[in-house]
N, C-alpha and C positions, 0 to 999 in steps of 0.2 A: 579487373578488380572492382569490387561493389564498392560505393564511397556512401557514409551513412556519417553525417552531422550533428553532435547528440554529445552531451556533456560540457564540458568546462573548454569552448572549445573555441570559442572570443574572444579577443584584447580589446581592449579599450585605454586608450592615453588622455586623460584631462591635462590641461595645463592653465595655472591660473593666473591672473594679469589684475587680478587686486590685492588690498591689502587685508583682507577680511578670510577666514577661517569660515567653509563652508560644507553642507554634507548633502553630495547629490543621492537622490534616490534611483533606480530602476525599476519597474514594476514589471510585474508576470504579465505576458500578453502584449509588452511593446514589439513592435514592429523594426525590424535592423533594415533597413532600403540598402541594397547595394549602388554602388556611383555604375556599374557596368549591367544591367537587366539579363544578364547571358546568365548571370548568378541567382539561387533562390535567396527570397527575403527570410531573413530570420528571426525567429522570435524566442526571446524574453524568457525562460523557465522557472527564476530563484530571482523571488529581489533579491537586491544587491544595495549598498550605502556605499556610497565614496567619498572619504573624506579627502576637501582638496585646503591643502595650506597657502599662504599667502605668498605668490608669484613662484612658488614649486609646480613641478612636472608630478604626476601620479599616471602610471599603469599597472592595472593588474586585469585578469581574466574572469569572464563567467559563466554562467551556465546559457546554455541556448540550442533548440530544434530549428532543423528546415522547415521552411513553411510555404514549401513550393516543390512537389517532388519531380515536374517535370523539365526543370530548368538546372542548371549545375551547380555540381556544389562546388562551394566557395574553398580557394585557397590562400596561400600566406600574402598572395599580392591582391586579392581584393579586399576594396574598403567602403565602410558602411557609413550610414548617418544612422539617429536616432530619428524614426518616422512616428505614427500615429499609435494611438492602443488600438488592438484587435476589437473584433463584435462581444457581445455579452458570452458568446459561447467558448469562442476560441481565449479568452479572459479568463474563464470559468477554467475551464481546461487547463492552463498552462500555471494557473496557482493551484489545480492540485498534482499535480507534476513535481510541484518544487517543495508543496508544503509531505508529501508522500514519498520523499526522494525518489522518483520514476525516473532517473534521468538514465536512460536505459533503452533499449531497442522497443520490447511496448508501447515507454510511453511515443516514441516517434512516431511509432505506426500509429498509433491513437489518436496522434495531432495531425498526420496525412491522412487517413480518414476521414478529420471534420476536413481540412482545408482545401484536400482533393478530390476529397469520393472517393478514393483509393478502395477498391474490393482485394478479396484476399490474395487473389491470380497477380494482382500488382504488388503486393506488400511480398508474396514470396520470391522475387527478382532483390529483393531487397532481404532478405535474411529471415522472414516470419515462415513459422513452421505451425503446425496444428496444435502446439503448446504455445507457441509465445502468442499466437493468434487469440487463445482463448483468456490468457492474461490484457490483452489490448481490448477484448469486448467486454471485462470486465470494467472497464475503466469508464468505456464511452456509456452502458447500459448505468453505472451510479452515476453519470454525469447527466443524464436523463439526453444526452445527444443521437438526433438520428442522422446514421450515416449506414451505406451502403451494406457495412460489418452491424448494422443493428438497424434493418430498412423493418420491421414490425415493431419497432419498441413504442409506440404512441398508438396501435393498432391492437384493440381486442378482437378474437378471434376463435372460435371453437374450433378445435383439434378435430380431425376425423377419428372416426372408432368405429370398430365392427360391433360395440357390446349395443345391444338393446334400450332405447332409453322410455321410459315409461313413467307416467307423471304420476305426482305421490298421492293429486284425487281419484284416481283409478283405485292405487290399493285399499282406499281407504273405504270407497263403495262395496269393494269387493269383502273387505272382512267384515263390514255393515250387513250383506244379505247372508254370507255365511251365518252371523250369528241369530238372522232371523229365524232361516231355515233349519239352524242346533234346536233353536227353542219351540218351533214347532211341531218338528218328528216329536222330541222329548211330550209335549202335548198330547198329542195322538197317542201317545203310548201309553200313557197313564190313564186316559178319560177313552179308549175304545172298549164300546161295551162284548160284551162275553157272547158269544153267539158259536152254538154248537152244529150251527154246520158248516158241512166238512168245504164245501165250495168258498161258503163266505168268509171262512177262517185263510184258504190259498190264496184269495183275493187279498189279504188284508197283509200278509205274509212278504205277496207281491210288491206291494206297496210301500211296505215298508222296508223291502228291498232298495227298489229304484233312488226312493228317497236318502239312503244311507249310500250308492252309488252317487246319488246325485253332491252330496255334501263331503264324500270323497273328492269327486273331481274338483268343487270350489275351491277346496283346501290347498290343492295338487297348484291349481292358478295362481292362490295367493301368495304360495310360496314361490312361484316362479316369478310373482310380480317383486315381490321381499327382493329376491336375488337382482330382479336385473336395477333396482333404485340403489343398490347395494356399490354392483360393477360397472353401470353403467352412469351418462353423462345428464344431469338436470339440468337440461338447457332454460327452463321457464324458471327453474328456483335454485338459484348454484347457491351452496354449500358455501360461507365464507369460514377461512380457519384462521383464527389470528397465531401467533406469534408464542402465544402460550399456551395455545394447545400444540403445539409444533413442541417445544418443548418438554411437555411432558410426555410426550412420545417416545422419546431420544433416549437412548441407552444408560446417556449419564446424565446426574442432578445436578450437578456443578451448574453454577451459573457466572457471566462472567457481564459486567456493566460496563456499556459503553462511554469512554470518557471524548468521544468525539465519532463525529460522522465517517468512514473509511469507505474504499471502494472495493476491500474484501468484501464487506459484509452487508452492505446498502443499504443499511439501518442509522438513524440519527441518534445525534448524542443522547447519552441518556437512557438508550435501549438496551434490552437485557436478554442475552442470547444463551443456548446452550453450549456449554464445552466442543461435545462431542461437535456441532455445526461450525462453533468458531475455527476448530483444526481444520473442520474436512475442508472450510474457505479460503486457507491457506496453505494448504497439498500443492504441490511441485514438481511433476513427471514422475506421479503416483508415489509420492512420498512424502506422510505426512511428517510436522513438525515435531522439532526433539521436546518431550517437555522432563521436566525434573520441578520436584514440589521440595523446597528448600523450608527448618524451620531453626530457627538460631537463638541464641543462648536466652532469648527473655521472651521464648514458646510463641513466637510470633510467624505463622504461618506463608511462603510466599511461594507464588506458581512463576514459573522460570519457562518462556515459550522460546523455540528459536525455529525460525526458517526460511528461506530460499526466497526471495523478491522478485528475480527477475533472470536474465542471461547474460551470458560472458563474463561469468565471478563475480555480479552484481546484483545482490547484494545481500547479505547476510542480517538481517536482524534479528534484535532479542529483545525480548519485552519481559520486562518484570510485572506481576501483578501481585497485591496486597488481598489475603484475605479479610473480612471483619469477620469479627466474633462475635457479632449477635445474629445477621444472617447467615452467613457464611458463604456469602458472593465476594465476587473477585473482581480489584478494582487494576485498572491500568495504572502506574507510577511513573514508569519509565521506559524509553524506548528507542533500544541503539543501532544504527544503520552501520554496519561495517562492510570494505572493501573483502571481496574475496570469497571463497565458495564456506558451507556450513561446515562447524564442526562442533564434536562435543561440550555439553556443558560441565564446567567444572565450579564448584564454589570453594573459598572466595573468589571473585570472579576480576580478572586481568585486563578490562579494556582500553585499549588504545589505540586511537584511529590513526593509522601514521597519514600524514598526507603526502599525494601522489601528483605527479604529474605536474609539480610547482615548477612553470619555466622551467620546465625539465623535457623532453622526448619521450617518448610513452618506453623505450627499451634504455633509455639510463636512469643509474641509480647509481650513488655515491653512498659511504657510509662515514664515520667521523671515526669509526676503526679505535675507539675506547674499550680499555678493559674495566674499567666502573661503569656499571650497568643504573639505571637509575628505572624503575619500574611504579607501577601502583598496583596497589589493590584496591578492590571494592566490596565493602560488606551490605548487610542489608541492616536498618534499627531503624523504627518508628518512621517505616512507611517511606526513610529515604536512606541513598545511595551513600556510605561515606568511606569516602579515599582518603588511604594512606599511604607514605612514600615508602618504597622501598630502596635502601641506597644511601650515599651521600651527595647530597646534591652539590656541598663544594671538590670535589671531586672529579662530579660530571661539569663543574661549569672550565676546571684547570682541564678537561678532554677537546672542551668549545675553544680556549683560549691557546690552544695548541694547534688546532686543527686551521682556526683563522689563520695564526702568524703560518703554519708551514707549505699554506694550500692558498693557490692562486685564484683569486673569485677573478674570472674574466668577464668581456663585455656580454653582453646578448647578441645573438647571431641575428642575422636577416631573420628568420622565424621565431625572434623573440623567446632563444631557448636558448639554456648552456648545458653543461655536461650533466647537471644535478646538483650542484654546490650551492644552489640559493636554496633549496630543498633542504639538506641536510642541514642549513641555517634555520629556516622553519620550523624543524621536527625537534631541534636541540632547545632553541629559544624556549617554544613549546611546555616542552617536559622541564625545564626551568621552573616557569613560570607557575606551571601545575604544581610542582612543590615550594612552593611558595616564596622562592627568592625574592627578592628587591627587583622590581624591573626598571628601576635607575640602576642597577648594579649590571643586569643583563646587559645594557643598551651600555656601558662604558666598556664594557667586555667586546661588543660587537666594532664600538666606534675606533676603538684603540686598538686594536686585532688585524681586522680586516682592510684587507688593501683598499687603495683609492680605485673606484671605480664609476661610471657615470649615473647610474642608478641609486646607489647606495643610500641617498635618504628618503629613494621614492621604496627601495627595498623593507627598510623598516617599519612605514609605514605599513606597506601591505603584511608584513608580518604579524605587525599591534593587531589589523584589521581580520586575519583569520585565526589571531587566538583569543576573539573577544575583546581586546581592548582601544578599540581608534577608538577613545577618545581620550586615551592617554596621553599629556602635555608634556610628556618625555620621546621626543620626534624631532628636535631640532638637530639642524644640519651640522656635518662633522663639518 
């Protein structure tokens, strides 16, 4: 069985031995040192904040790549330090991993490429195929990194071609003497005096024969030379095409402004692509992006992209874009990374990232088994997103306060995992709090519910911290 390292796939325990409230950071590009070197070092993909309370315990889990593909991969009994930051490259790299959610087979191969040299013969023992291979050279070619998958990218180099190449002062000599030689014959013809004999007339005949042969054939050149500066390669004077003429090439006028640098498209913020190239940048094993052009009650136009990221149902995004009304380019607003493979667009639009894999096993899943469903929607007005609840949220929180007192939260196993019941704690808090309960009211639901068990204030914490709120001063110990 292939073992491959990649995702949320770390713990990390703080414990604090002061009296002081503090917020540790991680950055993209740290280095994890194993205590056993049998192990590969790992690196860093998604900062990360940890907030640690005064003489409380805190763990929770984060994102992180192998950064050694010929050493092994790490399991639940080895343990890491926090070592050095990476080079400028392998830094560069691993913040756009986290700020691109790459956290995916690509980006792996991406970061064994810089750190190993990894060629593609090695990356397919490891799962890359001639798709995921071509999503991982995109990555390393916008990071501007040479590695073994991108051994020309700092290298100019003309292409071989069988077409003819012929420099553009050739042609230009060449329609130079043609037009002498037009205006010459034309000469002679007008100004040849009259001469009625019959020999001197064949002679002249002759003449103005070869000459009319002759300014065939230049003609015949020039056009050959026309054709080959046409099909062929000017090595002495290359042709530059910017960006706008690429553009107005393209089948479609739509234009769409980049509100940041991406590794689709290799263009900086700011830049202005055509439609038709931003989809084909985003094709997916020859399939491109669903789009739907939404426009709602107060005639406000909005382009709806959705497509495929990456492998193994990861990961789904959709992007909203705004049109203006005075150009009529398209701006980026928003843009949502969901678990799971593509599917149709629908407006109003439903999203909800459940989270996965909370101290959970990748094959359990728990559910709180309520029949009050509590949902949202999302519409589109003035350029942003705005949810509404669907449901009663007192409803769904008497589902939470049921679920705690009848369901036994147990400890964490050796692997730092239980059946799924911190999960379903998670995903309910969550959707609480997104409809805008009291989160003092949440947190007396949780304190007063739920059994005793040895994590439960390092539990809440991590909870506040992945639905946006550590720094919420509703955290103290039951």
């Amino acid at each position: 069985m292939i073992m491959v390292y990649y995702g949320k796939c770390m713990s990390i325990v703080l414990k604090s031995k002061i009296d002081t409230f503090v917020l540790l950071r991680l950055d993209c590009g740290m280095k994890l040192v194993p205590s056993d070197t049998f192990f590969q070092t790992m690196i860093a993909t998604q900062k990360a904040v940890f907030p640690l309370y005064p003489n409380q315990t805190y763990a929770t889990t984060f994102y992180s790549m192998c950064g050694q593909m010929h050493d092994a991969s790490p399991n639940i009994n080895a343990t890491f330090s926090i070592g050095e930051l990476g080079d400028t490259g392998l830094v560069k790299l691993a913040n756009y991993l986290g700020e691109n959610y790459i956290q995916n087979m690509p980006g792996q191969h991406a970061l064994w490429a810089y750190t190993d040299q990894a060629d593609f013969d090695e990356l397919k023992f490891h799962g890359a195929d001639s798709l995921s291979i071509e999503a991982t050279k995109k990555i390393l070619y916008h990071l501007d990194l040479e590695t073994k998958l991108t051994p020309k990218l700092l290298v100019t180099s003309a292409e071989e071609s069988n077409d003819i190449s012929i420099n553009r002062y050739f042609m230009y000599t060449g329609l130079g003497l043609l037009l002498i030689l037009l205006s010459t014959v034309v000469v002679l013809i007008v100004s040849r005096p009259k001469n009625d004999n019959p020999i001197a007339q064949h002679r002249t005949k002759a003449k103005m024969k070869d000459g009319i042969k002759l300014i065939l054939l230049i003609a015949i050149l020039s056009a050959v030379f026309d054709s080959c500066k046409e099909g062929g390669k000017n090595v002495s004077n290359p042709i530059q095409i910017s960006q706008d003429t690429k553009a107005e090439k393209s089948k479609s006028s739509e234009v769409i402004v980049l509100n940041e640098k991406n590794y689709f498209d290799n263009l900086e913020k700011g830049s202005e692509i055509n439609l038709d190239d931003y989809l084909k940048n985003r094709e997916f094993s020859s399939t491109l992006p669903l789009t739907k052009i939404i426009t709602n009650e107060l005639n406000e136009e909005y382009l709806i992209i959705r497509y495929f990221s990456g492998t193994f149902h990861c990961c789904v995004i959709t992007e909203i874009l705004s049109k203006e009304n005075m150009s009529g380019k398209y701006n980026l607003i928003s843009s949502i990374s969901e678990d799971g493979d593509s599917y149709p667009i629908k407006y109003p639009f439903n999203f909800y990232n459940r989270h996965n894999y909370f101290y959970s096993c990748y094959a359990c899943m728990k559910s709180m088994d309520c029949k009050y469903s509590l949902s949202f929607k999302q519409t589109l007005k003035a350029n942003k997103i705005v949810t509404s609840v669907v449901g009663s949220k007192e409803e769904y929180a008497k589902c939470l306060m049921n679920y705690l007192s009848k369901n036994y939260i147990p400890e964490l196993n050796d692997e730092k995992q239980d059946n799924g019941e911190r999960e379903v704690i998670l995903n309910a808090v969550e959707k609480l709090y997104w409809a805008e309960m009291d989160i003092a009211k949440i947190f007396n639901i949780y304190s007063e519910c739920a059994n005793d068990f040895s994590d439960k204030p390092e539990l809440w914490i991590e909870i506040l911290n992945q639905i946006g709120m550590e720094d919420s001063i509703v955290s103290k110990q039951h």
